[in-house]
C-alpha positions in Angstrom: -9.3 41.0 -114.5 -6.5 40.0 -112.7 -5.4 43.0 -111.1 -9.1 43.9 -110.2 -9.0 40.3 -107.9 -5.5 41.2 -107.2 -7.0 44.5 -105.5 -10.4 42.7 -103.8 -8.0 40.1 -101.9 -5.8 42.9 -100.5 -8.8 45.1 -99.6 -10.5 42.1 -97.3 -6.7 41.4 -95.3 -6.7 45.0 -94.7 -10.3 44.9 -93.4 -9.1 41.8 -91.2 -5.9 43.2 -90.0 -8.4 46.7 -88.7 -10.6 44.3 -87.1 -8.1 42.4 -84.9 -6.9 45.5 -83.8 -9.4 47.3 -82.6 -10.5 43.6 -80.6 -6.9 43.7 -79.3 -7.2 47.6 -78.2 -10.4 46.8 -76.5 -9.4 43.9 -74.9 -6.3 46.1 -73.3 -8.7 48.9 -71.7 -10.7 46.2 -69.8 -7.7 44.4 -68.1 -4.5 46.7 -67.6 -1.7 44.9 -67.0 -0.3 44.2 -63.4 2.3 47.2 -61.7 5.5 45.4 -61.2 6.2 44.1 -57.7 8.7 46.5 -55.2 12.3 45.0 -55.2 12.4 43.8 -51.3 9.2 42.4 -51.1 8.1 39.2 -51.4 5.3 38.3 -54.1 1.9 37.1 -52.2 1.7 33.4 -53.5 -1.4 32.4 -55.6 -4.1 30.7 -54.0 -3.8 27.0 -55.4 -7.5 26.5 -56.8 -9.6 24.4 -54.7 -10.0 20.7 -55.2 -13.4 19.3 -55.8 -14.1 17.1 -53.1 -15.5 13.9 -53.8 -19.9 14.2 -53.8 -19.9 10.9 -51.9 -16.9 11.0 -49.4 -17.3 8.1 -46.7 -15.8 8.9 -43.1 -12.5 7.4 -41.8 -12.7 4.1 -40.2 -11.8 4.5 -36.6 -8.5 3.2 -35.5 -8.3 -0.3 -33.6 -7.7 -0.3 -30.1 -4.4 -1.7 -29.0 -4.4 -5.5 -28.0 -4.4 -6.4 -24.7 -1.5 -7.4 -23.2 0.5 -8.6 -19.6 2.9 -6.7 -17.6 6.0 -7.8 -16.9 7.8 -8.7 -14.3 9.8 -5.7 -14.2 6.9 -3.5 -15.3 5.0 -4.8 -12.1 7.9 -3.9 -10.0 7.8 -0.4 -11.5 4.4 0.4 -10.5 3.8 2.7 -7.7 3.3 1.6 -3.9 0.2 2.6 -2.4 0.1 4.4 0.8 -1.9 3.0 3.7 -5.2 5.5 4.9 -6.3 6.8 7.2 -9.9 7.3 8.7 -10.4 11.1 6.6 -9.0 9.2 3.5 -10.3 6.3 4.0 -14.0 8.2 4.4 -13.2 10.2 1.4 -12.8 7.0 -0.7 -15.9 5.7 0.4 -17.7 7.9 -0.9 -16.7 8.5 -4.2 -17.1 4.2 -4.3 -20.9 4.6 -3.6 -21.6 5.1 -7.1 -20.2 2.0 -8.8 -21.6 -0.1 -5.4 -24.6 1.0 -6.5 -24.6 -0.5 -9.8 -24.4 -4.1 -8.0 -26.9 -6.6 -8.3 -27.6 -9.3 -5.7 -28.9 -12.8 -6.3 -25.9 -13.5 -8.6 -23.4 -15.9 -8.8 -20.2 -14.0 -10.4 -18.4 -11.0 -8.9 -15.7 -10.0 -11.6 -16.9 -6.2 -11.7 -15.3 -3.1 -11.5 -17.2 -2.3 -7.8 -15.4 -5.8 -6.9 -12.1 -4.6 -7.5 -12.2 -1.4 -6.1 -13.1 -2.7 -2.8 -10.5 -5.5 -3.0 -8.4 -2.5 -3.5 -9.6 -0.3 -1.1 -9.7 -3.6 1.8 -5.6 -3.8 0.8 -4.6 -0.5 1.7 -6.6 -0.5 5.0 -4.6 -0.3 8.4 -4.9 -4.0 10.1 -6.3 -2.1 13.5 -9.3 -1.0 11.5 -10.4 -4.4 10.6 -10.5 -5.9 14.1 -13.9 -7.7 14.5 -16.4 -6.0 16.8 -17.7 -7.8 19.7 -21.3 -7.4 18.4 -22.0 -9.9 15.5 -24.0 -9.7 12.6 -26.6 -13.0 12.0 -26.2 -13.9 8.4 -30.0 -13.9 8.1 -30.2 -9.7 8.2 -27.4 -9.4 5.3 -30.0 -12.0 3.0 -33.0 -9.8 4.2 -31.6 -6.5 3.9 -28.8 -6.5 1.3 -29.1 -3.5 0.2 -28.9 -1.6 4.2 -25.2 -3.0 4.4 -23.7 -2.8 1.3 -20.1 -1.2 1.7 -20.6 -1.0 5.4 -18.1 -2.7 7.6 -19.5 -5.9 9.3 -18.4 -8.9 11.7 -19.3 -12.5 11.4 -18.6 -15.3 13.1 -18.9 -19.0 11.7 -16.8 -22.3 11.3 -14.2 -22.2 9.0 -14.6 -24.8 6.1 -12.9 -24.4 2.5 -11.5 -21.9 0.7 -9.4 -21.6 -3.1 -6.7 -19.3 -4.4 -6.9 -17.4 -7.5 -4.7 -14.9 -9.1 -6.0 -11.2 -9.7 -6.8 -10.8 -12.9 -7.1 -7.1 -12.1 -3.4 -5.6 -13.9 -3.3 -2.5 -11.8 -3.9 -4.6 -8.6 -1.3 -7.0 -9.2 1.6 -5.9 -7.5 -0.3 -4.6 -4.2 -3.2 -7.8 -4.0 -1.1 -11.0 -6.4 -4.1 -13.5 -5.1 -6.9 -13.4 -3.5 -8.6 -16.5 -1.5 -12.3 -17.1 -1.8 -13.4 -18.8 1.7 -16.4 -20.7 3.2 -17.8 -20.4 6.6 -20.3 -21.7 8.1 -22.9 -20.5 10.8 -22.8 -21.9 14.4 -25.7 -23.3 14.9 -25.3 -27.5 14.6 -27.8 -28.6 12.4 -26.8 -29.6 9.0 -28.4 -26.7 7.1 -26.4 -24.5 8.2 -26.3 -21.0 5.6 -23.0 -20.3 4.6 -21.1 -16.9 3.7 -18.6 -16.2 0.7 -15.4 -13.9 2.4 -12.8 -13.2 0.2 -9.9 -12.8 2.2 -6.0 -11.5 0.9 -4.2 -13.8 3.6 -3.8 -17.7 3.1 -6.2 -19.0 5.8 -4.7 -22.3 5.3 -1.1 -21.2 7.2 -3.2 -21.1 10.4 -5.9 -22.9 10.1 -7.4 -25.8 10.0 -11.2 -27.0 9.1 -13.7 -26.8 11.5 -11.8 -23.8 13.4 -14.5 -21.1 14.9 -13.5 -17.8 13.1 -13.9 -14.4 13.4 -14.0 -11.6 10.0 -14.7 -8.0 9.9 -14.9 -6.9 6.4 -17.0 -4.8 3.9 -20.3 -6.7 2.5 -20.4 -6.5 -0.8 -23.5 -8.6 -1.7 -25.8 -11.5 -1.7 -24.4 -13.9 -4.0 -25.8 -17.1 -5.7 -24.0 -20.7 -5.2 -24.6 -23.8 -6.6 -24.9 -26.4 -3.7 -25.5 -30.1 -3.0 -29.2 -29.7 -2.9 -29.4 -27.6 -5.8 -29.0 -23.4 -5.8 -28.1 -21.0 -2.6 -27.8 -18.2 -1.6 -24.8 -16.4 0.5 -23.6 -13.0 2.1 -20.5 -12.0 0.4 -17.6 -10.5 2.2 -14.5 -8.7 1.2 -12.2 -8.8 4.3 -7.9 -8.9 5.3 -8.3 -12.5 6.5 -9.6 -15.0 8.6 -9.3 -14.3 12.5 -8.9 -17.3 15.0 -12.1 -16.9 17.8 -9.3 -17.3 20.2 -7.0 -14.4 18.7 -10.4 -12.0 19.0 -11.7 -13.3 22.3 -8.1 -12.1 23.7 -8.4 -9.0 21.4 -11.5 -8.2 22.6 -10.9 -8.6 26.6 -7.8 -6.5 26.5 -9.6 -3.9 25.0 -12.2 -4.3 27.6 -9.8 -4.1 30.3 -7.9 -0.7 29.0 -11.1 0.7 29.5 -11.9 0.2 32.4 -11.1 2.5 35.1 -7.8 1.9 37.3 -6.2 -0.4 35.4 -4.5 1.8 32.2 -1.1 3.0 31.9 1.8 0.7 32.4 0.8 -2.1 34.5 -2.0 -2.7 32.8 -0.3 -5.3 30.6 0.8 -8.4 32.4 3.5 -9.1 29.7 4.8 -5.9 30.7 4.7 -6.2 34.2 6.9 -9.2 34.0 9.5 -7.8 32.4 10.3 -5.8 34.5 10.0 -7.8 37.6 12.5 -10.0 35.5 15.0 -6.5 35.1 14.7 -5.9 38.7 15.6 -9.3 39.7 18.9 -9.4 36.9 20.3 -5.7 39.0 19.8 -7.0 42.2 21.7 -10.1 41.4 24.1 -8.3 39.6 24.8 -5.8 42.3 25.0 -8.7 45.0 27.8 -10.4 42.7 30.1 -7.1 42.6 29.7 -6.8 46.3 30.9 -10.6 46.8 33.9 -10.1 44.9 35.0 -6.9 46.4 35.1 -8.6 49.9 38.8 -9.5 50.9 38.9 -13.4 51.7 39.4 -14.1 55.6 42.0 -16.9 56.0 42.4 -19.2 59.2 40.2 -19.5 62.4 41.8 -16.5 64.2 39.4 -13.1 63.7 42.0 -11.0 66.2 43.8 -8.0 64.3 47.2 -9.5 63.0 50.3 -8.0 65.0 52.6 -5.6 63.0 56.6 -6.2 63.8 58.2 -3.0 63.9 61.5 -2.5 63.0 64.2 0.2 64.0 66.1 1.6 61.5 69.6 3.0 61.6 70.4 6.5 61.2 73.4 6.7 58.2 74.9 10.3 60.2 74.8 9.2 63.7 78.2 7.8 65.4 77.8 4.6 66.2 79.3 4.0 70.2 82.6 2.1 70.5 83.0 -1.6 70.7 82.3 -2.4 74.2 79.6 -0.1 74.3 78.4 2.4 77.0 79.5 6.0 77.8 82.6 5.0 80.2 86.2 5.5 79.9 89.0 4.2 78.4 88.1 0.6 77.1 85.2 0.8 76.8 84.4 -0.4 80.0 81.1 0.1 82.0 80.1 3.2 83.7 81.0 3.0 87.2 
């Protein structure tokens, strides 16, 4: 009994052992084993398996833009000097401005806008002679009717000078080239107490060299109609962006000597009566001068008597020739006289 379970336990591990061979074998043909790498060559790295992303992965916050902050002094002093322009430049400029002047609105009472800037920019670099005010004037009434006709041109007005303020730029990249910029008041001409006003925005201190109630003189760029807050409740005023204030005297004088260049006959060099004296001034300096060399090369005349002086000649005694005997004459013996 024993030997018969003995004999059925050994028959099912053989049956086993068959079976876990022939999975094994089976197992082999479907997968061969990999050829052994060349010695030399470097083994291709496995891929690393891919990483499940996330089914709900939210976007990366944007960073924060830096915080604003001043230059310094030194960094100011570092910045680059801008070159004045010239008429091609200066045309060239223009135009690419015409876009952002176009964005301005009139009827409004601030003015801190890019457009603003750019001409406060532009007006710095500008060569003084073209800002010069033309002797034809603009009224203030055609800038309030037409706005739109003369924005960016170049205009002159002429009015009575009457307040103005400084502020700083608050512009950074205009700092070192425009470091304030003076909002002035001027009135129109005519007497009665209503007079409209204008807004002119000037770079030079008006105050060094004038006083209120001085007739003035600006040729700038208009830049729009702006909106005030008067006495008698709201206003409005022609804004101008200009170099500064110009006495009337300065441009009536400015004016006339332009006139007179013009004119025919009276150009080139004595055509400028500063000039002219000068040089009568030079002339009269050498002819003095010359006059003075000649008086001191003149011998001085002394006494009364103008006759020519009487030279005293004197004989002189040869050293080889005998000298006659003591007595003198040619005689004889002693000396005596010839008879």
């Amino acid at each position: 009994m024993k030997l018969a379970t003995a004999y059925r336990i050994c028959l099912a591990l053989a049956m086993a052992a068959g079976l876990g061979l022939a999975v094994a074998a089976a197992s082999a043909e479907e997968n061969p084993p990999a050829a052994p790498a060349p010695q030399g060559e470097a083994k291709p790295p496995e891929a690393a398996p891919a990483e499940a992303k996330p089914p709900e992965a939210k976007p990366p916050k944007p960073p924060k833009p830096p915080a604003r902050r001043f230059l310094t002094e030194e960094e100011v002093r570092q910045l680059p000097v801008f070159t004045r322009l010239d008429d091609a430049s200066l045309q060239e400029i223009i135009k690419k401005g015409k876009a952002l002047l176009g964005d301005v609105k009139d009827n409004t009472f601030g003015y801190d806008e890019e457009a603003f800037y750019w001409l406060l920019h532009l007006v710095s670099r500008l060569k003084p002679e073209l800002l010069k005010p033309d002797a034809e004037e603009l009224p203030f009434s055609a800038l309030l009717e037409t706005p739109s006709l003369y924005r960016g041109e170049l205009v002159t007005l002429s009015g009575v000078y009457f307040s103005r303020e400084k502020h700083i730029v608050p512009a950074l990249a205009l700092q070192k080239d425009v470091p304030f910029m003076y909002p002035c008041i001027i009135k129109e001409h005519p007497a009665d107490q209503m007079r409209p006003i204008a807004t002119v925005i000037v770079l030079e201190d008006p105050m060094l060299y004038l006083h209120v109630g001085d007739d003035v003189v600006v040729k700038g760029y208009f830049y729009k109609v702006r909106e005030y807050e008067g006495t008698k409740g709201k206003g409005f005023a022609p804004m101008i962006i200009a170099q500064r204030l110009v006495p009337a005297g300065e441009a009536a004088t400015d004016q006339t000597s332009a006139s007179r260049s013009a004119e025919p006959g009276l150009g080139g060099t004595f055509s400028d009566p500063g000039l002219v004296v000068m040089i009568a001034l030079i002339v009269l300096l050498m002819i003095g001068f010359f006059a003075l060399r000649l008086r001191l090369r003149k011998p001085p005349q002394h006494g009364t008597d103008k006759r020519k002086p009487q030279v005293h000649k004197f004989r002189l005694r040869r050293p080889d020739r005998i000298e006659p005997p003591a007595g003198g004459g040619t005689g004889g013996a002693g000396g005596g006289p010839k008879p």
